[in-house]
Legacy VTK file of the C-alpha trace (Angstrom):
# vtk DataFile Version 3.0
C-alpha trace
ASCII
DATASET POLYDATA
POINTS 252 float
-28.023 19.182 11.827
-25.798 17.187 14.030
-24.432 13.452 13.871
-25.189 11.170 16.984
-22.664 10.577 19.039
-22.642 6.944 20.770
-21.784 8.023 24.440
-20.800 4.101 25.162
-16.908 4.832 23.430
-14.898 7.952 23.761
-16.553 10.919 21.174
-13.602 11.954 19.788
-12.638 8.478 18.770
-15.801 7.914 16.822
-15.341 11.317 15.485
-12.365 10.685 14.013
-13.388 6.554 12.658
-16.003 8.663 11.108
-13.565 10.413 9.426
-10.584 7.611 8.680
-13.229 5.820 7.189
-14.567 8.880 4.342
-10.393 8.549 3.849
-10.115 5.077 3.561
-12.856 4.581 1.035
-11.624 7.330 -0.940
-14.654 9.816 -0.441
-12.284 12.185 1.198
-9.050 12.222 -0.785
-5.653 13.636 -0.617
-5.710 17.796 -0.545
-9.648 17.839 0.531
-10.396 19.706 3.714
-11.614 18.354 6.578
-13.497 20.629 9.433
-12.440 23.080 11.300
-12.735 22.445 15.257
-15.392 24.866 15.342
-17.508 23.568 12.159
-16.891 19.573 13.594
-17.868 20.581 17.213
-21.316 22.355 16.036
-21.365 19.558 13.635
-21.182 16.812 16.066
-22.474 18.666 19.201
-19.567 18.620 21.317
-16.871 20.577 22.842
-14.111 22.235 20.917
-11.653 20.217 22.696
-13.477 17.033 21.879
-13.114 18.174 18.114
-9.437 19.347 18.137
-8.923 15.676 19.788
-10.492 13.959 16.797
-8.168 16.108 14.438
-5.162 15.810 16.537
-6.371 11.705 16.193
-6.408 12.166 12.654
-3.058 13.857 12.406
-1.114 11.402 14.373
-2.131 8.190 11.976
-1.076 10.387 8.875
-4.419 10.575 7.877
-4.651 14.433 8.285
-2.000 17.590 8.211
-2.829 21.339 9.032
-0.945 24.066 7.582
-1.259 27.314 8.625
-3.745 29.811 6.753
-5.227 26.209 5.346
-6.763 24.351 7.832
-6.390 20.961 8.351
-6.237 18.924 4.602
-6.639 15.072 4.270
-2.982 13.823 3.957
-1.154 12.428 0.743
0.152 9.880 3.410
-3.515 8.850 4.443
-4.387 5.638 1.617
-0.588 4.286 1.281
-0.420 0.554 0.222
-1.578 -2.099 2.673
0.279 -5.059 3.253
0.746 -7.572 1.237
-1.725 -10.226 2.689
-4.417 -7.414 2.538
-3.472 -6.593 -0.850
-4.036 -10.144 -1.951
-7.250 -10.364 0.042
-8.589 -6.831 -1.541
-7.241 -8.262 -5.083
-9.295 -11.329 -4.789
-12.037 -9.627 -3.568
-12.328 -6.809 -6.023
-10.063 -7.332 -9.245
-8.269 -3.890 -7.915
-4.723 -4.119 -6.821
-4.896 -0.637 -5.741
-7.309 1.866 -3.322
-9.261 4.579 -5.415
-6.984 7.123 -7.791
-3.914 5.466 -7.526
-2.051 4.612 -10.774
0.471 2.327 -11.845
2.924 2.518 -14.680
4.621 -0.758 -15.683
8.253 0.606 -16.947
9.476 -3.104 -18.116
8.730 -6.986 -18.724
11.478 -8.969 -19.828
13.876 -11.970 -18.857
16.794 -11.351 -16.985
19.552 -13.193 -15.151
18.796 -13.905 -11.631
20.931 -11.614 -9.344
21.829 -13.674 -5.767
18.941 -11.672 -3.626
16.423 -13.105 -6.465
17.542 -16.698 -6.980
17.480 -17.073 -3.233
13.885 -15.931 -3.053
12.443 -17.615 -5.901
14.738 -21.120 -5.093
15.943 -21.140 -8.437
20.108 -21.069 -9.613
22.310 -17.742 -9.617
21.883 -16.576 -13.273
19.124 -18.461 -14.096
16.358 -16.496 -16.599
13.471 -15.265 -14.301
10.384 -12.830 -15.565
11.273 -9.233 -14.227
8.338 -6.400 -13.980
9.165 -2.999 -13.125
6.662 -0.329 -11.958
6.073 3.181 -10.506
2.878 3.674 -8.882
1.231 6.994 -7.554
-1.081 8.720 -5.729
-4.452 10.057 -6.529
-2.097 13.478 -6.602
0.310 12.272 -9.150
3.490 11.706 -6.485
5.165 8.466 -6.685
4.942 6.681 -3.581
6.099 3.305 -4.572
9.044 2.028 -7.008
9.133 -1.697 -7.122
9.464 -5.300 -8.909
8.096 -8.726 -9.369
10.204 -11.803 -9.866
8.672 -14.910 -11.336
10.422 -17.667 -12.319
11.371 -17.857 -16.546
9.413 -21.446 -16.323
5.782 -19.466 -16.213
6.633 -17.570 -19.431
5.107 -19.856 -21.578
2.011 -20.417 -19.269
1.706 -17.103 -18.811
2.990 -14.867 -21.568
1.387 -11.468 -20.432
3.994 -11.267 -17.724
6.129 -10.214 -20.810
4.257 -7.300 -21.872
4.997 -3.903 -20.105
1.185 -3.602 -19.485
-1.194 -4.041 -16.120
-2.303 -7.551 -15.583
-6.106 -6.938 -15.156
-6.065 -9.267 -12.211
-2.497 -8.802 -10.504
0.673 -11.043 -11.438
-0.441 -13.160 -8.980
-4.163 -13.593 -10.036
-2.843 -14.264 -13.337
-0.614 -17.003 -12.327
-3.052 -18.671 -10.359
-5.328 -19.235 -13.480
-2.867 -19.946 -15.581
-0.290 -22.772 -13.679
-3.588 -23.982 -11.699
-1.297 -23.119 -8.528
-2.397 -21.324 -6.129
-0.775 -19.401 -3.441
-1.397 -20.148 0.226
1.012 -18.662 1.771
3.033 -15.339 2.042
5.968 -13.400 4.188
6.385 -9.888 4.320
10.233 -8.331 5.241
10.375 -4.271 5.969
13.906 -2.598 6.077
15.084 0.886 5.660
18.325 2.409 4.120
19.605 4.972 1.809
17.964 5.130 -1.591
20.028 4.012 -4.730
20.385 5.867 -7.661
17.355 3.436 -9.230
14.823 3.984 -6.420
15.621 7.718 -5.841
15.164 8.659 -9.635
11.899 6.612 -9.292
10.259 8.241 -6.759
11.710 12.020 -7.270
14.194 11.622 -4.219
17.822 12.987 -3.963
19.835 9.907 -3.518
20.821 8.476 0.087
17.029 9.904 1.210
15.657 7.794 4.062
13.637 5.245 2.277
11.659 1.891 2.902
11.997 -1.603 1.266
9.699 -4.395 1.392
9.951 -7.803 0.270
7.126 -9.795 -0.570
6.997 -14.104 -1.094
3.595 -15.602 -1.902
3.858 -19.619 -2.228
2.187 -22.308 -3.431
1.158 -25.369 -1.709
3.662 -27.241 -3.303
6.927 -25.159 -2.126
6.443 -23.122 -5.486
7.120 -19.469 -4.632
4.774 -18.079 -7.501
6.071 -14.100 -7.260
8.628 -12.481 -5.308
8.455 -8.524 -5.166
10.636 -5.785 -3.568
9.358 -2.127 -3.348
10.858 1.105 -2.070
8.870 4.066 -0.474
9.781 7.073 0.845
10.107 6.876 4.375
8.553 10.317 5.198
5.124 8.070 4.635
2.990 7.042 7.504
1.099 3.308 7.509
-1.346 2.770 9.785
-2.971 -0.747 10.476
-5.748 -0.975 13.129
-6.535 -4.366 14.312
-8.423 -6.063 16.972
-7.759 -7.620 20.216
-9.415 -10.801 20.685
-10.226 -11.748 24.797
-7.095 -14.036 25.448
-8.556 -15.023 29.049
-8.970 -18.642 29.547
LINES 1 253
252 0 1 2 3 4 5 6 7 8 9 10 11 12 13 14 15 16 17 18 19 20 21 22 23 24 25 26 27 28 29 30 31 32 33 34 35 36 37 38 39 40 41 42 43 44 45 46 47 48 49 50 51 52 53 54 55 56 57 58 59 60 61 62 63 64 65 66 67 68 69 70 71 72 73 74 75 76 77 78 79 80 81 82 83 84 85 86 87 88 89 90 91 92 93 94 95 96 97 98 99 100 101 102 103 104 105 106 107 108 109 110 111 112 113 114 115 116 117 118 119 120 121 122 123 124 125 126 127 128 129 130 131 132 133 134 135 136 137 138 139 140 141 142 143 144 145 146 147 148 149 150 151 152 153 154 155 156 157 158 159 160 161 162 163 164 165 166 167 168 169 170 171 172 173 174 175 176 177 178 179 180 181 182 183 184 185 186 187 188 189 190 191 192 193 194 195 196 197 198 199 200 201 202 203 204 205 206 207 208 209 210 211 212 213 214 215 216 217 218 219 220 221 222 223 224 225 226 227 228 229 230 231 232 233 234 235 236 237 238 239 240 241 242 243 244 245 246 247 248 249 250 251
């Protein structure tokens, strides 16, 4: 039996949406095959080359590798964490921070003394007591893929004294705060950077220090000025993110 094939867009490209989306949703996880170009072509009634084109699609958004003697295997790099705006969004949406099989460990929750990159971000004084929550989350494989940190200023631990407990917030730090200061966030500002791992990150995420690695920084803010969480995370930078968007008509 064979899928249609809408001959208004390019085949290969709804081959492979077909495909990114079974990823995406988590029906097709990391280490599951996909076809081979002779299966998908029979499958979808096309050429060979068509197929190989939908892999080789595949392949370059990180959503696919081949090795050889295995075929081509859905990639470890294929569900990596969104953005932070559609993290929020999904959060809202579902109660899950993360996509399907991905776990996160919180390693710490306590009050610490506001280094100068922290106090900046929050608006707060150098030295000041601010919330700190440390986790390591991984894949639906068990890999690490992210090492990172939320900052919340020491004033929301008495509002909101599960931010002090080295468990998962049900709802997200954020979520949480929102219910419990009546704030709630409007806006938020993403920064991406790259360098050398530290010690800290590279133990973290099973990396010989100085590996390539990504950093984030993260700012959601309240209406009032009130910047509710600040968060900095570290990835490995051998990691592929993909974000597809559209392009609206911009003609007058």
């Amino acid at each position: 039996m064979t899928n249609e094939i809408d001959r208004g867009e390019p085949p290969y490209l709804q081959i492979a949406r077909h495909y990114r989306e079974l990823i995406e949703s988590g029906e097709l996880r990391a280490g599951h095959g996909l076809p081979s170009v002779r299966e998908m072509a029979q499958h979808w009634n096309v050429a060979h080359t068509t197929a190989a084109r939908a892999l080789k699609t595949l392949q370059s958004e990180g959503l696919a590798t081949s090795t050889p003697g295995a075929g081509t295997v859905v990639s470890r790099q294929g569900t990596g964490p969104r953005t932070a705006e559609e993290l929020a969004a999904h959060l809202r949406a579902t109660g899950d921070f993360y996509p399907p099989g991905y776990q996160s460990t919180i390693l710490d929750a306590e009050i610490i003394r506001a280094p100068e990159q922290v106090a900046n971000a929050l608006g707060v004084e150098l030295d000041q007591p601010v919330i700190r929550r440390r986790r390591v989350t991984c894949d639906d494989s068990g890999e690490p893929i992210e090492a990172s940190a939320s900052y919340i200023r020491g004033e929301f631990a008495g509002l909101a004294p599960a931010l002090l407990e080295a468990q998962p917030i049900p709802n997200g730090v954020l979520g949480y705060l929102e219910a419990e200061s009546g704030k709630k966030a409007e806006t938020g500002c993403d920064q991406y950077g790259a360098w050398p791992a530290d010690a800290e990150s590279a133990a973290a995420l099973n990396l010989p220090v100085g590996t390539p690695v990504l950093v984030e920084r993260h700012w959601w803010t309240a209406n009032d000025g009130t910047v509710l969480e600040y968060s900095e995370s570290t990835e490995p930078g051998d990691r592929w993110r993909t974000h597809r968007y559209q392009i609206g008509d911009q003609s007058p």
